[in-house]
N, C-alpha and C positions, 0 to 999 in steps of 0.2 A: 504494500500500500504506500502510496504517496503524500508525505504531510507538506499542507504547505500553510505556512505564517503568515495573519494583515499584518501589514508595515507599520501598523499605528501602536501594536504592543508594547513597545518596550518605550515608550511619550507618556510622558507623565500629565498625567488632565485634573483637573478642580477635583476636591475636594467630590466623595459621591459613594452612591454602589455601583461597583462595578462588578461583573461579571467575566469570566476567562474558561472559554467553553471549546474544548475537542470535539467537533463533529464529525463521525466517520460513517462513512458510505459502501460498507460493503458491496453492494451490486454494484460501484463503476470502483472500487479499489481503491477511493479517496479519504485522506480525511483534513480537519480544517483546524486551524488552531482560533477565535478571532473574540476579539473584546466586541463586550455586546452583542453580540451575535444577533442578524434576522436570519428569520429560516428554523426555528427550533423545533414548529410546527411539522415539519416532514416527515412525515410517519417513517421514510426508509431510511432512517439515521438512525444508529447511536449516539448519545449527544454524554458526555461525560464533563461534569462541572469542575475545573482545576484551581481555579482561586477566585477570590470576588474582590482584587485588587489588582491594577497595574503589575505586570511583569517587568522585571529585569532583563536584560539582553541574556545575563547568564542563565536565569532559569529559562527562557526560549531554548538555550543552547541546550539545556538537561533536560528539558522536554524533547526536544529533536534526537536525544541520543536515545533516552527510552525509548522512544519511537521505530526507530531507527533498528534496536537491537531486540526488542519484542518478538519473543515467539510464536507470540499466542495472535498474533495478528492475521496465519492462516485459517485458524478457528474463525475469528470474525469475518475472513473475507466467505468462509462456507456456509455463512451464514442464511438462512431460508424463509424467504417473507412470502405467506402464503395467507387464503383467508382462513381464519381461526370460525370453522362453524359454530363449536360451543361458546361464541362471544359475538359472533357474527358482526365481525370487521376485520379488516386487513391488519396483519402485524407478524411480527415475528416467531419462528415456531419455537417449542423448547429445544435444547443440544448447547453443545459445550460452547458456542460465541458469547451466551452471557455472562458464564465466570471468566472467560477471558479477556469481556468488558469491563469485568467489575475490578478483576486485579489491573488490570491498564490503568486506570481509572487512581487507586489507590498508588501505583506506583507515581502515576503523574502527581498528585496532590504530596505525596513525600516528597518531590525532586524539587516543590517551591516551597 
């Protein structure tokens, strides 16, 4: 999978809540690092929350390595979005992409 960073992370802005949000796209193999994020609404995403402050260049840079060096990230790319009849909506099915979301998730939020 491909991570790519908004450029505005690591600028420091007023005083606020901020939000620092990995969205990943198994079905096209992407994911997204981006402050504020639009889009969270996308049913076909993981969406993992990593700090609710401004990042540092360095923790981009330790975001990008976990990323980077992740193994569990072919688990999320086999990920299966299908309709769920006993809920009757689209989402994803159970198998091993959501513990490997979860620890993702946990690893990113240690590494800031």
């Amino acid at each position: 999978m491909q991570l790519t960073v908004e450029h505005d992370l690591n600028t420091r802005y007023a005083a606020g809540d901020w939000i620092i949000t990995l969205t990943i796209h198994p079905l096209d193999g992407t994911a997204r690092l981006a402050w504020n994020p639009e889009g969270l609404n996308d049913p076909e995403t993981f969406s993992v929350l990593v700090s609710r402050q401004p990042l540092s260049r360095e923790a981009i840079r330790s975001i990008s390595e976990i990323f980077a060096s992740y193994d569990g990230l072919s688990d999320i790319a086999d990920a299966e979005w299908a309709y769920l009849h006993n809920q009757t909506r689209w989402g994803w099915e159970q198998g091993p992409w959501w513990d490997a979301v979860d620890e993702l998730g946990y690893l990113l939020r240690e590494a800031v």
